[in-house]
N, C-alpha and C positions, 0 to 999 in steps of 0.2 A: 261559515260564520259561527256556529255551534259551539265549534271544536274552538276557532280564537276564544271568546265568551269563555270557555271552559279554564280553558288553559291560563288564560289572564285570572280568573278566580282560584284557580291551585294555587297559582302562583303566589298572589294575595295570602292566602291559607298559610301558605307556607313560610313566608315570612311574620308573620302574625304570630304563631306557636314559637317562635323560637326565644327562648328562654333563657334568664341570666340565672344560671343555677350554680349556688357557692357552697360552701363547706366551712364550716365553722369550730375549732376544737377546744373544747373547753376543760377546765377541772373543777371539779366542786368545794363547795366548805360548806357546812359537816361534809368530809368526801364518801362518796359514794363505796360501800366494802361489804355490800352483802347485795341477792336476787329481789330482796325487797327493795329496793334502793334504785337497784335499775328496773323493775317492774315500774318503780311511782315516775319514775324520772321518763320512760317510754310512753307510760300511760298517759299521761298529762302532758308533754311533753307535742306528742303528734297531734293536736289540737290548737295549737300556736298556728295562726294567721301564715301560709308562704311557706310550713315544714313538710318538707319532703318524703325524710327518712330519717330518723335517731338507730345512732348505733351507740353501745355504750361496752367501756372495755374495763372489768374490773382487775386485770394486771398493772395498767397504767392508770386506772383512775380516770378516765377520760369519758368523755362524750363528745361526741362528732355528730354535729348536727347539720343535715343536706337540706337547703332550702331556696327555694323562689327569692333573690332580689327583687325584683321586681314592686314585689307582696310584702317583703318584713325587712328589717333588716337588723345586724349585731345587736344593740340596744335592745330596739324589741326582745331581742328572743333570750336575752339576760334579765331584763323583766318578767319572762316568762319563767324560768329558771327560780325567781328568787318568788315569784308567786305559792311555789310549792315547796319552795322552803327550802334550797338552796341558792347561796350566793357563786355565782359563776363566771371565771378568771378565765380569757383565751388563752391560749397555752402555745396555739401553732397561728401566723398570719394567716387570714384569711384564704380561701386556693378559690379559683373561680373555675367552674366542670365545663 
């Protein structure tokens, strides 16, 4: 009886954790072109409600932002963006992980 109990609550567990995690890429204005830039935009950035992980590429100009649907969504986290003082343009359709 233990082990059912058991097993029915993994089970539970495990559907529960399962996560709608998306990807977000964006470009900046003022665009991002220097370590200062992507420091404020990491910094601030991984404190947004549902953020995952900020990656940010100063070759393309971009930031790729990995976050919880669930938790935030596009909108939000463009407000988030312009909080600190960039305005932020998707650049790739959303990709869902």
């Amino acid at each position: 009886m233990k082990k059912i109990i058991l097993s029915i609550a993994l089970l539970s567990a495990m559907s529960v954790s399962a996560k709608d995690i998306r990807t977000l890429v964006v470009a900046t204005q003022p665009q991002m072109h220097c370590e200062n830039c992507e420091k404020k935009i990491k910094g601030n950035m991984r404190f947004e409600k549902g953020v995952k992980r900020v990656d940010t590429d100063l070759k393309t100009k971009q930031v790729t932002i990995t976050y919880d649907a669930d938790k935030t969504t596009p909108d939000q986290l463009l407000k988030g963006m312009q909080k600190i003082g960039y305005k932020a343009t998707p650049v790739k359709k959303e990709e869902k992980k």
